[in-house]
Residue frames as a rotation matrix with the C-alpha (Angstrom) as fourth column:
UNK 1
0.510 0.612 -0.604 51.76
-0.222 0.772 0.595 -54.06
0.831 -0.170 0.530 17.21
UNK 2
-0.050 -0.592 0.805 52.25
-0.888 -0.343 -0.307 -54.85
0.458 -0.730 -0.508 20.64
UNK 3
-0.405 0.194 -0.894 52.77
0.103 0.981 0.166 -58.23
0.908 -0.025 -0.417 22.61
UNK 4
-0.008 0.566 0.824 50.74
-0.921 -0.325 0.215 -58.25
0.390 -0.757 0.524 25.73
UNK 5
-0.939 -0.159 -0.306 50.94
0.012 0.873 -0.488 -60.23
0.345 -0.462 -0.817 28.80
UNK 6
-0.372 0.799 -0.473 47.94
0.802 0.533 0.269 -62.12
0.467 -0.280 -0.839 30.31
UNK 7
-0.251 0.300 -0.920 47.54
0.856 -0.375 -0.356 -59.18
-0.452 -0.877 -0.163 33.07
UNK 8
-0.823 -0.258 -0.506 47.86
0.056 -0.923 0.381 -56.56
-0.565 0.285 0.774 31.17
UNK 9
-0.751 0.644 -0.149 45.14
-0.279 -0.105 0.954 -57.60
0.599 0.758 0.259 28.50
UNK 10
-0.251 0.737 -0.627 42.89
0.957 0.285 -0.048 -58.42
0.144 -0.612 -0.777 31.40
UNK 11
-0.208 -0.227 -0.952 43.25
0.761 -0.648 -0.012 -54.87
-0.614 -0.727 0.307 32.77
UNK 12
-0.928 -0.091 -0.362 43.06
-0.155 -0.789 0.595 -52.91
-0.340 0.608 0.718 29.48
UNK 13
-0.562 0.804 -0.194 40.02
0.241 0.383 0.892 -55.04
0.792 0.454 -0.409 28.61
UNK 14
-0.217 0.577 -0.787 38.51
0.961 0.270 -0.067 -54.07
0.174 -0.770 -0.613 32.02
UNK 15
-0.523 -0.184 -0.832 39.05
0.348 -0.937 -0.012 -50.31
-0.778 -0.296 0.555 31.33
UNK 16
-0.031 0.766 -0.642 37.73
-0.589 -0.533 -0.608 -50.60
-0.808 0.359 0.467 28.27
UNK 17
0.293 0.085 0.952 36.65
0.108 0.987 -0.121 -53.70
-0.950 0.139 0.280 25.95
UNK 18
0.957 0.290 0.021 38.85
0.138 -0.388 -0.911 -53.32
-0.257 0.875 -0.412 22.78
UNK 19
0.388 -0.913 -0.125 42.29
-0.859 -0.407 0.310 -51.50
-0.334 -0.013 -0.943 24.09
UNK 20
0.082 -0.715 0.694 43.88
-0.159 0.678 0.717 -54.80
-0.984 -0.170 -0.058 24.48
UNK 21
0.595 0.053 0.802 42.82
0.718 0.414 -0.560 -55.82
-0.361 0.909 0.208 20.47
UNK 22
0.985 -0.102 -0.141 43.97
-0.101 -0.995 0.013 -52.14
-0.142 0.002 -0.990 19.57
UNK 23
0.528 -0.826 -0.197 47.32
-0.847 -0.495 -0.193 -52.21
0.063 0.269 -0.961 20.70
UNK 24
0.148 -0.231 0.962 47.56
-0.083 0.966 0.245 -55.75
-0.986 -0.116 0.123 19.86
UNK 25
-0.626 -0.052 -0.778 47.16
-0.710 -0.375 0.596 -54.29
-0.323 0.925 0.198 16.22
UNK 26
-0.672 0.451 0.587 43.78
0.702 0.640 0.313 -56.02
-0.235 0.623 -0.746 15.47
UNK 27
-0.904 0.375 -0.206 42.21
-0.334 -0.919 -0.210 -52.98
-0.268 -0.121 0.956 14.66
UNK 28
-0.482 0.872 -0.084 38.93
-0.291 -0.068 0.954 -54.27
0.827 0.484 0.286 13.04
UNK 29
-0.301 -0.018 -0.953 38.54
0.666 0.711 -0.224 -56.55
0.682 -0.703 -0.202 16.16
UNK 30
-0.687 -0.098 -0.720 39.35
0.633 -0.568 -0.526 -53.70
-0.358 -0.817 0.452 18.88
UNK 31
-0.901 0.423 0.100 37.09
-0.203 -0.614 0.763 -51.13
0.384 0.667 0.638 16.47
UNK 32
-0.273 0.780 -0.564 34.62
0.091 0.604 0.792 -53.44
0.958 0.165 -0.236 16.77
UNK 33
-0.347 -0.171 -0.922 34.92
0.858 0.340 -0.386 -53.84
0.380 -0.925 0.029 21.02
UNK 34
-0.761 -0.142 -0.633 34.86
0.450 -0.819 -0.357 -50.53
-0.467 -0.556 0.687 21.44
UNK 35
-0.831 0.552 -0.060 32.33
-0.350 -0.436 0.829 -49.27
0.432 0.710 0.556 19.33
UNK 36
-0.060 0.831 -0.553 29.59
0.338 0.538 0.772 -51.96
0.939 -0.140 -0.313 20.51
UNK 37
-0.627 -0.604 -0.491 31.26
0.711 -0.188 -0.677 -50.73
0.317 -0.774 0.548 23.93
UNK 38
-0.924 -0.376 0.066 30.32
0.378 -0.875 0.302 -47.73
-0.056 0.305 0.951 23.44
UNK 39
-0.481 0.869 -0.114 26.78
-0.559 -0.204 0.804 -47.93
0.676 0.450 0.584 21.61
UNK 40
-0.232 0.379 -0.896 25.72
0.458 0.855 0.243 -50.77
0.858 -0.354 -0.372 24.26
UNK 41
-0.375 -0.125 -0.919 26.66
0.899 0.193 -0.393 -48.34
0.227 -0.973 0.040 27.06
UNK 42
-0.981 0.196 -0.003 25.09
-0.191 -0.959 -0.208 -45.20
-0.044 -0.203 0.978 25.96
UNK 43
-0.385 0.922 -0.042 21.90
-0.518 -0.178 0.837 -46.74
0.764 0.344 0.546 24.71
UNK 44
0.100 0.617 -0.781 21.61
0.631 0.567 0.529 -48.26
0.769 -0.546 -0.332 27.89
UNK 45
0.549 0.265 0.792 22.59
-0.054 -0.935 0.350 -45.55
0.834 -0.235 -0.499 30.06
UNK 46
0.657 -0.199 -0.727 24.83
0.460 0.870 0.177 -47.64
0.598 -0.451 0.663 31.65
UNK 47
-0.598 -0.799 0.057 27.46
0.532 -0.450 -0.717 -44.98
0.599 -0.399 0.694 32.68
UNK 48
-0.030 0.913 0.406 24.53
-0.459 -0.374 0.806 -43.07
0.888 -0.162 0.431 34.53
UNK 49
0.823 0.548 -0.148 23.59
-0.123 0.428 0.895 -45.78
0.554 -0.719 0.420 36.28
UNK 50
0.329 -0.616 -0.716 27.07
0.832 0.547 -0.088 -46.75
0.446 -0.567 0.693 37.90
UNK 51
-0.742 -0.487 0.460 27.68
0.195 -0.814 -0.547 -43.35
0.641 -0.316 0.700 38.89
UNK 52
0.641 0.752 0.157 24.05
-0.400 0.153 0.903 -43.25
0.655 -0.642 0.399 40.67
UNK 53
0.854 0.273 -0.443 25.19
0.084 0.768 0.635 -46.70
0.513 -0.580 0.632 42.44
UNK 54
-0.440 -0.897 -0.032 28.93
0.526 -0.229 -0.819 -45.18
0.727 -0.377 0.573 43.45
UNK 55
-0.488 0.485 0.726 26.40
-0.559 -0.812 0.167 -42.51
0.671 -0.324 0.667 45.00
UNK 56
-0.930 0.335 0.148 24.57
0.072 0.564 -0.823 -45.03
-0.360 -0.755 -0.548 46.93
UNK 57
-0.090 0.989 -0.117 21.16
-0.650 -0.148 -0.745 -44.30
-0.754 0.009 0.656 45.07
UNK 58
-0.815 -0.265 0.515 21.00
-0.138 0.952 0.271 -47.42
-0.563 0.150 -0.813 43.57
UNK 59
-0.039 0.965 0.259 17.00
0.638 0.224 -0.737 -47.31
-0.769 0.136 -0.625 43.28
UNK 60
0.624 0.188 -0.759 17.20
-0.488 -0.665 -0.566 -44.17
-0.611 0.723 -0.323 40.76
UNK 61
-0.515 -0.639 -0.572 20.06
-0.726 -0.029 0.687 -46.12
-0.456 0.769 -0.449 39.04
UNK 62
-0.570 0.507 0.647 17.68
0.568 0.811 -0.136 -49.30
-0.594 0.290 -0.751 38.57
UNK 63
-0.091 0.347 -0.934 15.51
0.101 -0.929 -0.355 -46.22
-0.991 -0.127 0.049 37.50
UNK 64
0.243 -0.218 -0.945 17.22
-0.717 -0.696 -0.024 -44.56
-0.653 0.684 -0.326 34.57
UNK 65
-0.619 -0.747 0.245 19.06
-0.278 0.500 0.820 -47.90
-0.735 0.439 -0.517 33.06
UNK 66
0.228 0.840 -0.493 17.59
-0.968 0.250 -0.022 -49.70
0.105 0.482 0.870 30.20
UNK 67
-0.355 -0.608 0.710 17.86
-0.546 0.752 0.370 -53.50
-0.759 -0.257 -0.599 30.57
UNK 68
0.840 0.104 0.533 16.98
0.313 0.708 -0.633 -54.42
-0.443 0.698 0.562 27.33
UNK 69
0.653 -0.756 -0.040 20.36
-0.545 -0.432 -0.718 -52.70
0.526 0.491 -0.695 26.05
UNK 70
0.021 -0.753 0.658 22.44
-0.996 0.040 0.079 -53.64
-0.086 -0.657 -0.749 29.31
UNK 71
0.729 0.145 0.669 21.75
-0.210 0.978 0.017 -57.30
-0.652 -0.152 0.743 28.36
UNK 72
0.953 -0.127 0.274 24.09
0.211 0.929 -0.304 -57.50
-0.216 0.347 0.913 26.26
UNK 73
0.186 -0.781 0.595 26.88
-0.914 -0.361 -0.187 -55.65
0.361 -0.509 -0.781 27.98
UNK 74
0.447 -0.648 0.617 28.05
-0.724 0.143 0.674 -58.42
-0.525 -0.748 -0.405 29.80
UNK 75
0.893 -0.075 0.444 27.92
0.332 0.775 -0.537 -61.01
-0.304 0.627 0.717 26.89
UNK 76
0.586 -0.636 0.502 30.47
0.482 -0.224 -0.847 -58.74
0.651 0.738 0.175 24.75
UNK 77
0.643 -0.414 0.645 32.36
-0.764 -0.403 0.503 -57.83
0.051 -0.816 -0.575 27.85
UNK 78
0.702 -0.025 0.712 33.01
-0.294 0.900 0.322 -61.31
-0.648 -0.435 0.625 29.01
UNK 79
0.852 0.004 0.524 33.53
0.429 0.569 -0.702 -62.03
-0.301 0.822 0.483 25.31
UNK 80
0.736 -0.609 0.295 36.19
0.186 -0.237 -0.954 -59.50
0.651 0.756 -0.061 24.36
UNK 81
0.192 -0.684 0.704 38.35
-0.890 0.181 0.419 -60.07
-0.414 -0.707 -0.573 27.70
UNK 82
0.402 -0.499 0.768 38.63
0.237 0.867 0.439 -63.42
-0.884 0.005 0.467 26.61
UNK 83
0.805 -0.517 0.291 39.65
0.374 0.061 -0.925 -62.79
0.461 0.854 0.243 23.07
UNK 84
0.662 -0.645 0.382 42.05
-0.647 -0.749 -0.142 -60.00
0.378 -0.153 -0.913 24.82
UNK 85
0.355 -0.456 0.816 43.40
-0.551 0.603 0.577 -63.25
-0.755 -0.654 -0.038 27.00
UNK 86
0.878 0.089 0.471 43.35
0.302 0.660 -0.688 -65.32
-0.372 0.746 0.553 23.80
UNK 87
0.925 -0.340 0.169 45.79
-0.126 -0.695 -0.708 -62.68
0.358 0.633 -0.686 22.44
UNK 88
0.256 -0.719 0.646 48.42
-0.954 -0.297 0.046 -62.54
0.159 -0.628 -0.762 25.30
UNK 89
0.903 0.005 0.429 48.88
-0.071 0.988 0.136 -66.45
-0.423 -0.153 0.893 25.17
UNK 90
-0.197 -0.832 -0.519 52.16
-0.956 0.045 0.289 -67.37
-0.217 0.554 -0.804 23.95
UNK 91
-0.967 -0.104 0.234 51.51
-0.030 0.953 0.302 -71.11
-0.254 0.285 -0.924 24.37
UNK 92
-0.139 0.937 -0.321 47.87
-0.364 0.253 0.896 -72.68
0.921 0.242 0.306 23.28
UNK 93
-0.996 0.076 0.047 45.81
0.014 0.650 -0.760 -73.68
-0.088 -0.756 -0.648 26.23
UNK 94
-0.769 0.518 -0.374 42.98
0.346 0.830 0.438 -75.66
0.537 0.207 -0.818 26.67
UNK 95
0.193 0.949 -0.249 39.09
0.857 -0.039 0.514 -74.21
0.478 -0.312 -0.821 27.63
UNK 96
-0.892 -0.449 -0.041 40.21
0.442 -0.853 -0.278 -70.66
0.090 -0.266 0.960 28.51
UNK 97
-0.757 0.627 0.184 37.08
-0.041 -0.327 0.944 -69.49
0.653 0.707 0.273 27.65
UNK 98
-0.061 0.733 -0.677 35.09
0.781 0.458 0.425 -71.39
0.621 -0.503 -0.601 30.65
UNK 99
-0.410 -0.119 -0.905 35.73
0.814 -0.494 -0.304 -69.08
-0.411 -0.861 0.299 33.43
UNK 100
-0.842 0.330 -0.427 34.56
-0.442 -0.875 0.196 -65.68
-0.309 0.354 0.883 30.94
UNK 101
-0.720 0.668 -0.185 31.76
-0.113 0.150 0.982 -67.48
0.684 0.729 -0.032 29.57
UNK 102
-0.120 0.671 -0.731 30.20
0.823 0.479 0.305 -68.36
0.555 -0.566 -0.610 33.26
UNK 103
-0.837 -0.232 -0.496 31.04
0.453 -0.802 -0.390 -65.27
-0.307 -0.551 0.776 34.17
UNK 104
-0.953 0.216 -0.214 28.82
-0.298 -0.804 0.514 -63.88
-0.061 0.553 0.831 31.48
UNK 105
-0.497 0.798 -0.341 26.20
0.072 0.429 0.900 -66.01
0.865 0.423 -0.271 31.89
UNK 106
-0.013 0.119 -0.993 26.01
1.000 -0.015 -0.015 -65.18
-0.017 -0.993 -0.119 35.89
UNK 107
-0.893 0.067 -0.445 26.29
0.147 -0.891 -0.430 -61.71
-0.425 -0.449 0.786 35.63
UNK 108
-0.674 0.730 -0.111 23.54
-0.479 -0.318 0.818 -61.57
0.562 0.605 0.564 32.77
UNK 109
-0.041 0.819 -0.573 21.52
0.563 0.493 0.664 -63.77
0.826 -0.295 -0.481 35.11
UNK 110
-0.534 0.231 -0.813 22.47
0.668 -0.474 -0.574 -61.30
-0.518 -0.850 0.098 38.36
UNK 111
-0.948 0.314 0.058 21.23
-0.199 -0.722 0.662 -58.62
0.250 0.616 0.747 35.58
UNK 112
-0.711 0.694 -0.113 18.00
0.230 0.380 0.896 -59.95
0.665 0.611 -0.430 35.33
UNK 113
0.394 0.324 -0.860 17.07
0.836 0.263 0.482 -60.20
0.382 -0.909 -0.167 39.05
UNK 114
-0.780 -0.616 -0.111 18.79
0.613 -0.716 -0.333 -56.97
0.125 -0.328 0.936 39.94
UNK 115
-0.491 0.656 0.573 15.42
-0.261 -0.739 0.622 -55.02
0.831 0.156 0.534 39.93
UNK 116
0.566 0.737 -0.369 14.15
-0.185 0.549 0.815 -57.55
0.803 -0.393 0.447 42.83
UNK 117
0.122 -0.711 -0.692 17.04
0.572 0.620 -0.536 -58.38
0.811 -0.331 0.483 44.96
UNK 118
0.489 -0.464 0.739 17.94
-0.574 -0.809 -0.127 -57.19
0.657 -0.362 -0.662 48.11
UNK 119
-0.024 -0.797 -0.603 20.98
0.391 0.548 -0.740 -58.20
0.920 -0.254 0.299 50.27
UNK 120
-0.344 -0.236 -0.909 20.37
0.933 0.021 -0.359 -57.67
0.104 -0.971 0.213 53.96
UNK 121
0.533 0.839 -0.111 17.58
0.799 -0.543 -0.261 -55.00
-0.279 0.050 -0.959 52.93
UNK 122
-0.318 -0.254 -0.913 20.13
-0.476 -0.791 0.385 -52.88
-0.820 0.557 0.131 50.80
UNK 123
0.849 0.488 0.202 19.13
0.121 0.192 -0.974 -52.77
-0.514 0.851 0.104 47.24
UNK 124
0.058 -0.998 -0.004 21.89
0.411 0.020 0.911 -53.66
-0.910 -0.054 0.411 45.10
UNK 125
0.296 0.666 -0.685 20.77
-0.153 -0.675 -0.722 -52.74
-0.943 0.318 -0.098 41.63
UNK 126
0.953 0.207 -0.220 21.57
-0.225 -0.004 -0.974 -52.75
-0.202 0.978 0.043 38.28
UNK 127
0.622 -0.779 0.072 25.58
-0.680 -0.584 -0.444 -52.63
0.388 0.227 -0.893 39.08
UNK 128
-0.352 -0.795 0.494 26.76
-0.898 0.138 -0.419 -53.81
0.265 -0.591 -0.762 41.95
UNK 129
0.439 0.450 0.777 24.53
-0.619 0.779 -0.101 -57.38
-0.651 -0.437 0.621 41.85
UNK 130
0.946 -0.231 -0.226 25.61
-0.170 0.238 -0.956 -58.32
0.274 0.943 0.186 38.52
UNK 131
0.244 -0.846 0.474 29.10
-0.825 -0.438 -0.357 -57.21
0.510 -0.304 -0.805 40.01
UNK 132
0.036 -0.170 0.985 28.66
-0.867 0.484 0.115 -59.88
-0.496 -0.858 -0.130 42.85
UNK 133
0.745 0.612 0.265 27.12
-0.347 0.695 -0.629 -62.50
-0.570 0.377 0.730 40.44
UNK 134
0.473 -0.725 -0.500 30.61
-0.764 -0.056 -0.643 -62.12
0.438 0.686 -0.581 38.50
UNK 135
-0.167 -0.804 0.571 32.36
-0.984 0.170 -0.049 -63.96
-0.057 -0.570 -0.820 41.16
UNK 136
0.371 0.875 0.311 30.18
-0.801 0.471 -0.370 -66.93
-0.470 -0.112 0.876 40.95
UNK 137
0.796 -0.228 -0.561 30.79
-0.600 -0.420 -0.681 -66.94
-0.080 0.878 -0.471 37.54
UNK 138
0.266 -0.964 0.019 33.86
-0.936 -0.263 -0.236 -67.11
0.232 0.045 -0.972 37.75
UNK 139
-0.515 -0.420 0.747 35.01
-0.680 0.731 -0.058 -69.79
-0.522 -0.538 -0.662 40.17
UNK 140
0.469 0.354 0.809 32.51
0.164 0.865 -0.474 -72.46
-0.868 0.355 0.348 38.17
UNK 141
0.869 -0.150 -0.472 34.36
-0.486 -0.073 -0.871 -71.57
0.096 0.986 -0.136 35.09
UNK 142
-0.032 -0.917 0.396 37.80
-0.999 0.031 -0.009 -72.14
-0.004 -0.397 -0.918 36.78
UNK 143
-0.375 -0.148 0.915 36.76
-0.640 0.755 -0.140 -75.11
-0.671 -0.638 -0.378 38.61
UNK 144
0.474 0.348 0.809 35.26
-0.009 0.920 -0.391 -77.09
-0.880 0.178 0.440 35.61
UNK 145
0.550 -0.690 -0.470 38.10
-0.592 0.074 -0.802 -75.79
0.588 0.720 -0.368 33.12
UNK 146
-0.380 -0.830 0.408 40.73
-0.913 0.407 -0.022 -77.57
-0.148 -0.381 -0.913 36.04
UNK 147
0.118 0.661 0.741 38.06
-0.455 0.700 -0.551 -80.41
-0.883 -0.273 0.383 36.45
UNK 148
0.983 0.130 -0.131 38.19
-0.137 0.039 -0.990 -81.10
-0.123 0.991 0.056 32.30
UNK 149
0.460 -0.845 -0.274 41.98
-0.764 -0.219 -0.607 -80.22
0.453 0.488 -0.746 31.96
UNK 150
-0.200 -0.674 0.711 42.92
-0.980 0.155 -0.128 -82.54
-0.024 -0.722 -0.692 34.62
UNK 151
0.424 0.756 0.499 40.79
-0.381 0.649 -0.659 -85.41
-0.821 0.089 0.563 33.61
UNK 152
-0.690 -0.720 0.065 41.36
-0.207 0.283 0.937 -85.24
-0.693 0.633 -0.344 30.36
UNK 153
0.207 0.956 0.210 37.95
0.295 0.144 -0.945 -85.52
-0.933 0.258 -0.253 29.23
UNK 154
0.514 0.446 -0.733 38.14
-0.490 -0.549 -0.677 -83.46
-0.704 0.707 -0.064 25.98
């Protein structure tokens, strides 16, 4: 069992959703991550498609994907970075969670629209909108976990 710092379980969880639980020694947990990982990203074709959209053919990667699978790649993404953060805490803190959860709820909404979108007439596709939509995401999670923590609201 290993103790992991904040970066580090960010980073393993971004290579691949699980490591961090793994060599955190939750194995059922990380099993779990990686499996769903796994089944989520073949039955959508998901590795396919980002290699397409590295390629620049974006339109064949919108193509091949399936987006009823890829929906629910970003949920259990989102979801098992945070646990992976959850892990690497030493102290408790307060609404961690906000910043991965808007993420996931922005990319799954850039998901959605990604067949329709275009950004200065490039087509961004199945990948690399979602991708953008992350950032979003983000920063409202941040800004209404500081907003909350600083208040005091909860």
């Amino acid at each position: 069992m290993k103790e992991l710092d904040k970066l580090e379980a960010i980073l393993w969880s971004i290579a691949l959703p699980g490591f961090p639980q793994l060599l955190a020694g939750s194995l059922v947990k990380g099993i779990l991550f990686v499996s769903l990982e796994i089944l989520f990203n073949m039955m959508s074709h998901f590795n396919k498609a980002i290699m397409l959209s590295f390629l620049g053919e974006t339109g064949q990667a919108a193509e091949i994907v399936d987006y009823q699978w890829l929906m629910f790649y970003p949920c259990l993404y989102m979801f098992a970075m945070w646990d992976a953060y959850k892990l690497s805490l030493k102290e408790k803190e307060q609404f961690t969670y906000l910043p991965f959860a808007f993420g996931a709820y922005l990319v799954t909404v850039g998901l959605m629209y990604a067949p329709r979108v275009y950004l200065f007439n490039l087509f961004p596709g199945p990948v690399f909108l979602p991708i953008l939509a992350l950032l979003p995401g983000l920063g409202i999670g941040f800004l209404i976990r500081s907003l909350i923590v600083r208040k005091k609201v909860y």
